[in-house]
DOTOR-337980 format. One record per residue: residue in three letters; y, x, z of N, C-alpha, C in turn. Coordinates in steps of 0.1 Angstrom, whole numbers, plus 5000, padded with zeros to 4 digits. Last residue first. Example, Ala and Ser with C-alpha at 12.3 -4.5 7.8 and 13.67 -1.06 7.14 Angstrom:
<recs>
Ser497851285071498951375071500051295079
Ala494351325078495551235078496751325078
</recs>
This chain:
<recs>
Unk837448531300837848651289839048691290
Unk835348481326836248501319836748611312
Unk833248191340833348331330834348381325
Unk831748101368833048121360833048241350
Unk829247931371829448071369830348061362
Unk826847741391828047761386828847901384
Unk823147681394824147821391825647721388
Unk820847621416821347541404822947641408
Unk817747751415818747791426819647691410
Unk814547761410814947701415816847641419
Unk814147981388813548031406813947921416
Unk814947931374813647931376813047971391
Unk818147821373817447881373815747891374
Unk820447601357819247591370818547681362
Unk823847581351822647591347821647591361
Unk827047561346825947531351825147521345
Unk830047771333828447731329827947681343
Unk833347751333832147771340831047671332
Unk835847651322835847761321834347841325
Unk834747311316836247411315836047551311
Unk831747391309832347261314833647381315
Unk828647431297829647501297830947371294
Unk824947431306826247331301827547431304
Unk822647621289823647611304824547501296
Unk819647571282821047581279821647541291
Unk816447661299817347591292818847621289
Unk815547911315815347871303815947781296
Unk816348221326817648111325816448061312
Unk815748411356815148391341815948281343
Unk814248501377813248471373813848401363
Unk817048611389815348661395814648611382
Unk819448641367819148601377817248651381
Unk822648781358821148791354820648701372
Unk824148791323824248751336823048741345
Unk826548941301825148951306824848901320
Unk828848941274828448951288826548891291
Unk828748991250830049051254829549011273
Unk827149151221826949091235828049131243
Unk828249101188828549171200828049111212
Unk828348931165827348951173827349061184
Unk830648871153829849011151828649041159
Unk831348621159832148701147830848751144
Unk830048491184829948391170830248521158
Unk829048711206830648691201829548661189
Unk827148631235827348681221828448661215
Unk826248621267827148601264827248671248
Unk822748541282823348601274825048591266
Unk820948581311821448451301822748541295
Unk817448681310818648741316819648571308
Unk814648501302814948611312816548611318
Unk814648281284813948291294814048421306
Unk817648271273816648381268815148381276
Unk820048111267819048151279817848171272
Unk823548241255821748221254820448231265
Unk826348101242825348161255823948161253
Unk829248231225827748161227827248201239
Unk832148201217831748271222830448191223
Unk834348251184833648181190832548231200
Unk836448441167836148481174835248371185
Unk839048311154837448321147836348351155
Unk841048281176840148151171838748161165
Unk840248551202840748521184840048421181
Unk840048491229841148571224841348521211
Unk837248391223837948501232839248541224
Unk836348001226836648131221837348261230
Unk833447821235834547851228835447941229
Unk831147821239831847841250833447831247
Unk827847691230829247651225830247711238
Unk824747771232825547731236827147731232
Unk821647771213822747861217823847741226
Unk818647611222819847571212820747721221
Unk815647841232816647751227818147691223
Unk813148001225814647961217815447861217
Unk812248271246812448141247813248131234
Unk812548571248811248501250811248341246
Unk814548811236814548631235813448681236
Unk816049071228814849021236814448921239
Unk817949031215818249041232816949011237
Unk819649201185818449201199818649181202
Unk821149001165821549131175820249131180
Unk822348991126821549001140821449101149
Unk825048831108824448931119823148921123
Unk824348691085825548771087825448881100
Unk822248631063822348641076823948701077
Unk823048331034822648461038823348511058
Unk822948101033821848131037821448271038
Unk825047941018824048021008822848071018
Unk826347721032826547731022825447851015
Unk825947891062825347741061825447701041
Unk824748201069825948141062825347991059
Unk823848301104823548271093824648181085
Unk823248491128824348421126824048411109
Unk820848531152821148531140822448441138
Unk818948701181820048581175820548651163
Unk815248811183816548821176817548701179
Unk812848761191813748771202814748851196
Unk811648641170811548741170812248851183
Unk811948351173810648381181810848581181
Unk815548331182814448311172813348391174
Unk818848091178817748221186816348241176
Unk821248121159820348051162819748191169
Unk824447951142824248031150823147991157
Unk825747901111824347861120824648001127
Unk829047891098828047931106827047861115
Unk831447741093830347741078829447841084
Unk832047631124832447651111831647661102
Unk829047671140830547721146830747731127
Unk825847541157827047541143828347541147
Unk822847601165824247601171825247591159
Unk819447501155820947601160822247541166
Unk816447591172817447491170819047581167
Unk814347861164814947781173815447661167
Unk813048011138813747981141813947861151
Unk810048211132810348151145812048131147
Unk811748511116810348371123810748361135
Unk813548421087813748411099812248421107
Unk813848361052812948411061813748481078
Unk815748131044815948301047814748291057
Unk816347911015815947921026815748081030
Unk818147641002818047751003817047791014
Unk817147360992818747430987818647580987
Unk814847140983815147270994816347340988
Unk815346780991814946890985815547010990
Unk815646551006814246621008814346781001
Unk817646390995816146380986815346480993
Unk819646391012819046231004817846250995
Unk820046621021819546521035819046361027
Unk818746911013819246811008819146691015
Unk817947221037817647051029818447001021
Unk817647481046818147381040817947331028
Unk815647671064815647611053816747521054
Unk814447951084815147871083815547791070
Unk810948031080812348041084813147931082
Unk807848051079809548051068810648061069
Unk807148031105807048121099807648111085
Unk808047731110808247871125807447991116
Unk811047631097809447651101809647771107
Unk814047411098813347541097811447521101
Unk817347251090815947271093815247401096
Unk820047121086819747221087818147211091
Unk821147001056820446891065819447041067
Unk824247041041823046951039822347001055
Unk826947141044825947181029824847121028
Unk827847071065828546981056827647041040
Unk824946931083826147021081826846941071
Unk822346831101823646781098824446901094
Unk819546941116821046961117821546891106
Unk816646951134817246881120818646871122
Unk815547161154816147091156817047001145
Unk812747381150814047381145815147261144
Unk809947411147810847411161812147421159
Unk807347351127808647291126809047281137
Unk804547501123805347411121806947421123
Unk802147681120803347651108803647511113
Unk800447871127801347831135802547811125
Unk797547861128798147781121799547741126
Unk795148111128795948081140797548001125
Unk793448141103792848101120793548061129
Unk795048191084794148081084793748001099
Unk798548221094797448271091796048151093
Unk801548381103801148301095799748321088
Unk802148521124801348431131801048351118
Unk803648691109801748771112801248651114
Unk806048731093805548621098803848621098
Unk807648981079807448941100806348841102
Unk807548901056806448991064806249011073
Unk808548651040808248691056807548771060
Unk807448621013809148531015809248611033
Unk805048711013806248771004807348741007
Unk803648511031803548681036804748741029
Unk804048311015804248291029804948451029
Unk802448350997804248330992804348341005
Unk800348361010800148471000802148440994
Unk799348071015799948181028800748321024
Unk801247860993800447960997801048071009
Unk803347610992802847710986801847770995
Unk804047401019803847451007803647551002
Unk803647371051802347391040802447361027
Unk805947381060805447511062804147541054
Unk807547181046807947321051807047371055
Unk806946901031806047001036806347131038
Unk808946631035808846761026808246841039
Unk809646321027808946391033808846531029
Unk811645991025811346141018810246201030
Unk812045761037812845781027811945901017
Unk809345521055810045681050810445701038
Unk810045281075810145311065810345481060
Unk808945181103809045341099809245371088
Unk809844901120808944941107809445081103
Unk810844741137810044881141809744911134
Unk813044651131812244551130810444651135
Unk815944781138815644571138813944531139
Unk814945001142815444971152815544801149
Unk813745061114812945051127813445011141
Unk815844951101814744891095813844921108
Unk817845241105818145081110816744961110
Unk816745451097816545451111817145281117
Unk813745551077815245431076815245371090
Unk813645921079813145731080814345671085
Unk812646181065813746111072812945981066
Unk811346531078811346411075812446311075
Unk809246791079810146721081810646651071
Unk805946941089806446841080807846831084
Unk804447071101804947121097806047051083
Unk803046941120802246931114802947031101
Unk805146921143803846971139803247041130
Unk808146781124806846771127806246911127
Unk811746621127810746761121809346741131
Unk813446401112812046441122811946551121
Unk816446211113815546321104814646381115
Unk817345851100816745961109816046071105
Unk820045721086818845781085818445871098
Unk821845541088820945441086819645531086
Unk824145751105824345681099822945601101
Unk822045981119823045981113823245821105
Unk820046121143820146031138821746031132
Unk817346381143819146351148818946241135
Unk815146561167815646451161817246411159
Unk812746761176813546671181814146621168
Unk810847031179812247031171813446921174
Unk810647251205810447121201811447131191
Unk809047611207810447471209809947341205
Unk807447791209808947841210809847741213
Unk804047811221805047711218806747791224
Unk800247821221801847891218802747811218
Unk797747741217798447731226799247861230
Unk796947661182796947741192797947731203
Unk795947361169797147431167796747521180
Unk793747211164793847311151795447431155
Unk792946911173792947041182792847191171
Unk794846701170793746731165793046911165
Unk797046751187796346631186794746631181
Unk798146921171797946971188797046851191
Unk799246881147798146961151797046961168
Unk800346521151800346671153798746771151
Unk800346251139799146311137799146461135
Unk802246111136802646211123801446291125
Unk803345791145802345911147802145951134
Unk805845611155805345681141804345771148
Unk805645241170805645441172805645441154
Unk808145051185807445091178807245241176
Unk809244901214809844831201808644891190
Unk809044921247808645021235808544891216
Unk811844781269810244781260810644891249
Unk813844841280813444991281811944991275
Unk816044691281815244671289813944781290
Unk818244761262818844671269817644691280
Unk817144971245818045001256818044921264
Unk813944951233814944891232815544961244
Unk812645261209812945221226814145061229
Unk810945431191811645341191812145241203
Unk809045751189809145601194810445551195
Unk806945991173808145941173808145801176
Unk804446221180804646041180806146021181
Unk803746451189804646451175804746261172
Unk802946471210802446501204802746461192
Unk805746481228804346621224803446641217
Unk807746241215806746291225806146441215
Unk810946131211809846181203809146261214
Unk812745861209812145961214811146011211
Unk815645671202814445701195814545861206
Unk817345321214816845491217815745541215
Unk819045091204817645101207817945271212
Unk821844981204821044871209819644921213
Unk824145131199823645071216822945051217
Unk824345141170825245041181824645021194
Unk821845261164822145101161822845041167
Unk821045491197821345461180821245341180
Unk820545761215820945611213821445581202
Unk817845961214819245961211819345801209
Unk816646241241816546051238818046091233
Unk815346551233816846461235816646311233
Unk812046611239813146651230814246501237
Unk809946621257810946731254812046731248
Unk808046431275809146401263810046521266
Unk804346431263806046511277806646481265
Unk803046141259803046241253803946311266
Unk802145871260800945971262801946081263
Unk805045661277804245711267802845831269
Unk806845411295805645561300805445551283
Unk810145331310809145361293808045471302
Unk810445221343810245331330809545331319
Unk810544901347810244931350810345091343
Unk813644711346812244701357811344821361
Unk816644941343815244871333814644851351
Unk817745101360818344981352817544881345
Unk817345221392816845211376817445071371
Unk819745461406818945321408819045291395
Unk821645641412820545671406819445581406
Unk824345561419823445561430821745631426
Unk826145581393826645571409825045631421
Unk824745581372824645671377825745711390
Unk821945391373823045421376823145561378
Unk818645491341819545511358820745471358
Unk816345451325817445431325818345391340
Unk813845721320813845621327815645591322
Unk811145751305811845761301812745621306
Unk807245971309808645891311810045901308
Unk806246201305805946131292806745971298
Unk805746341319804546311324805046191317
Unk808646511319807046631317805946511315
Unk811146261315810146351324809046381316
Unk814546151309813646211302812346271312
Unk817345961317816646091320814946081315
Unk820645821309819145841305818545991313
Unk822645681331822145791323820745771320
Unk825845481328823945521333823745651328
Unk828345461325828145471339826345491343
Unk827645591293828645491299828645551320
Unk825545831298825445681287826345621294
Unk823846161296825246021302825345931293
Unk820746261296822146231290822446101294
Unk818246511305819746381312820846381307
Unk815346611307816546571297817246481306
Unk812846661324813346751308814746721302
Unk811846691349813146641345813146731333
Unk808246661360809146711360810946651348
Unk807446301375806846381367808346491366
Unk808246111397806646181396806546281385
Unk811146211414810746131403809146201404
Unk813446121437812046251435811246131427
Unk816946161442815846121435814746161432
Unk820146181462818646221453817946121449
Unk823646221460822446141458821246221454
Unk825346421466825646311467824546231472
Unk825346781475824646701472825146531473
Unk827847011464827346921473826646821469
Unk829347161445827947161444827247071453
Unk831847201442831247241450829947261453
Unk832647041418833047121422832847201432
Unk830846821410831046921401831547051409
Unk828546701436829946711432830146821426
Unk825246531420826046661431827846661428
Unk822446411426823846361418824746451427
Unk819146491411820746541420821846461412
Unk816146511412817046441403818146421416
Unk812846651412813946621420815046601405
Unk810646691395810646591401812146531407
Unk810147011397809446941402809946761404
Unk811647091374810447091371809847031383
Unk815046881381814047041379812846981380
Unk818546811376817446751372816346871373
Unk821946671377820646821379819546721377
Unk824946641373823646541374822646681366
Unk828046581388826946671383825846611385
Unk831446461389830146461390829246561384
Unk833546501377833946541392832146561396
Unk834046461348833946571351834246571368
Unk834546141340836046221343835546331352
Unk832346151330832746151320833946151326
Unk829546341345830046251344831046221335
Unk827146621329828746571337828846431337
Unk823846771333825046651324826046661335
Unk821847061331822846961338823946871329
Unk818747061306820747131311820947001320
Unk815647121319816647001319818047101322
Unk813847341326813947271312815047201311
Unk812347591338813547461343814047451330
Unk808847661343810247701340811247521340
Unk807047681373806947601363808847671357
Unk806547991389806747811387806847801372
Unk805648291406806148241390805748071391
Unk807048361434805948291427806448281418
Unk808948441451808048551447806948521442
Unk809648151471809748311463808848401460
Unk808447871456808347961467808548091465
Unk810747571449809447681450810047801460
Unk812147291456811247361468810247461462
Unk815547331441813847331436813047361447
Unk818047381445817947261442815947231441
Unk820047581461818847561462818647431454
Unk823247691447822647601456821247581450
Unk826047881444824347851441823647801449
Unk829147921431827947851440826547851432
Unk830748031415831048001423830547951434
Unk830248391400829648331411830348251418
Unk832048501374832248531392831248401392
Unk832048751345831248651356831348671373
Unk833648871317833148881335833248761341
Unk833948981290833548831296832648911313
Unk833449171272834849121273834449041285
Unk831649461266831549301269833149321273
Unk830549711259830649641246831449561251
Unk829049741286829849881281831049791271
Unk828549371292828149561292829449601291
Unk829949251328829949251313829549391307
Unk828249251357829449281348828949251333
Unk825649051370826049171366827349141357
Unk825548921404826148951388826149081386
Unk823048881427823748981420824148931406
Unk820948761439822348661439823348781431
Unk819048891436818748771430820648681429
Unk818149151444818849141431819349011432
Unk815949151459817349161468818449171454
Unk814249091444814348971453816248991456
Unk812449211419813849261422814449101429
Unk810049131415810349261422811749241429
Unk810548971393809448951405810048991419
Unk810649041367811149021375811248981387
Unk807249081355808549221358809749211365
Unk807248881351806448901363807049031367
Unk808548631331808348751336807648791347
Unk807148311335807948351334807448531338
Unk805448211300805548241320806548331322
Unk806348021270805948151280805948171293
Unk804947721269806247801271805747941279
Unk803747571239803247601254804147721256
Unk803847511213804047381226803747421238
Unk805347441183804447521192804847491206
</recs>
């Protein structure tokens, strides 16, 4: 589902709020100090903008910072201060920046996919991959280096050589959105993970999938291993019995697909539909092991024989990866779902800490019990995952302002 909620308008108001932490609740362990906030986006206060999609990347001995916002701008900043090094004003907005050796890949809204130094931010390829689609989801490098699979908006999965940034081959899975049947709603992208010789899709169209990820990278051919129809099997009428939450599941408004980011575990191959919920796969035949009505599950997060996930119901869920039953859920009013974040622990090894940018407030949850142990709040809302580097999260706000925030337990 493909179109991101606006931001609050209820937060609007509160201007002279905007550099305010708040403490950890009544419940919380985890207090937040403010090391810098630096302007990184030219909007204009007191406007709802475009939301801020792209987490910040690190360099790989951590002195560097690489920002990225909805308008275009691309920062090469010092981790520890925030100072600006290098810019970049790209034509379409920054969805994604992953570090590759001394480059980086970065990802844009207007369906480019460029290969940067990341000394100077100067392009490595002649010219940027352009595709039709916004590329939302994570460019992943695969085949030893050699290619990088991306998946566009409109559920076109592409094949990229690295060395020079030609387009090698597509899959079109022939999205809803494409064929104009899907409603303009959208919780996530599902995106893509490559493992060994196999790639796993999730689609639109409500399909997920795996294709022989070496055979396309030698030769671009899409061989598909399996395919399984998550959200258009059985009847709307098993739908409604397996999900009573799931209203959006319905003739006129067809919001069955697949925003759930294809996971890897060690019980098989995490998945979901956006009115079934969450499902595991069998990652060599497709088949379904278990599944818990969830709606609208996110991408998750995996802490031990735990899925930790957001979910259209503005619930997080801690789910058992071996059977599928819930172990917690908390409220936090989730507008947005995306991946939780990894903070690692308080106090008790079992005890793993998460972050959640909720489109509104950004959320601190204990992995155990789902306790909210801190709450951090900015004007206009935390949509992407915060990177969480030593002891501090960076993230970029909506309102523009790029966050470092010491958290401690």
């Amino acid at each position: 589902m493909k179109i991101l909620p606006m931001i609050p308008a209820s937060l609007v108001w509160m201007v002279a709020l905007s550099t305010v932490v708040l403490p950890s609740t009544a419940r919380g362990e985890v207090l937040f100090e403010t090391v810098y906030r630096v302007r990184v986006d030219d909007k204009l206060m007191l406007t709802a903008g475009a939301m801020e999609l792209a987490t910040p990347a690190a360099s790989a001995d951590g002195t560097m910072l690489f920002v990225g916002t909805s308008h275009g701008h691309l920062y090469k900043m010092q981790l520890v201060d925030g100072k600006e090094r290098v810019r970049r004003d790209l034509p379409g907005g920054v969805t994604n920046i992953v570090t590759l050796g001394n480059d980086l890949l970065v990802s844009t809204d207007n369906g480019r996919l460029y290969r940067m130094a990341q000394e100077d931010l100067k392009d490595r390829w002649k010219k940027p991959l352009q595709v039709k689609g916004a590329l939302h989801t994570t460019p992943i490098v695969a085949s030893g280096g050699k290619v990088v699979f991306i998946q566009d908006d409109r559920d076109v999965v592409h094949v990229v050589s690295l060395d020079n940034g030609t387009l090698i081959s597509s899959y079109d899975e022939q999205s809803y959105s494409v064929r104009g049947l899907s409603p303009v709603t959208v919780f996530g992208y599902p995106g893509m993970t490559v493992a060994g010789s196999a790639l796993y899709a999730g689609f639109e169209t409500g399909l997920s999938a795996c294709f022989d990820a070496s055979a396309a990278a030698a030769s671009g051919e899409f061989t598909l291993r399996w395919k399984r129809g998550l959200c258009t099997e059985g009847t709307l009428k098993d739908v409604y019995l397996a999900n009573p939450e799931g209203r959006l599941c319905s003739p006129r408004r067809t919001f069955r697909d697949v925003d759930t980011h294809p996971t890897l575990t060690e019980f098989g191959l995490l998945t979901g539909c956006h009115c079934r919920g969450l499902v595991m796969l069998n990652p060599e035949t497709g088949d379904i092991v278990w599944e818990t009505p969830i709606l609208g599950p996110g991408s998750p997060a995996i802490s031990g024989k735990v899925a930790i996930v957001s979910a259209a119901d503005g619930n997080a869920y801690a789910v058992d990866l071996e059977k599928g039953k819930i172990r917690w859920k908390t409220r936090l009013g989730l507008q947005l779902t995306p991946k939780p974040t990894l903070m690692g622990v308080s106090g008790d090894s079992a005890d793993p800490l998460f972050a959640f940018a909720s489109g509104e407030d950004l959320f601190v949850v204990s992995g155990k019990d789902g306790t909210i142990k801190g709450r951090f709040f900015t004007m206009q809302g935390v949509a992407a995952p915060p990177l969480y580097l030593g002891q501090s999260l960076f993230f970029v706000s909506n309102e523009g302002f790029l966050y470092r925030v010491d958290a401690f337990r």
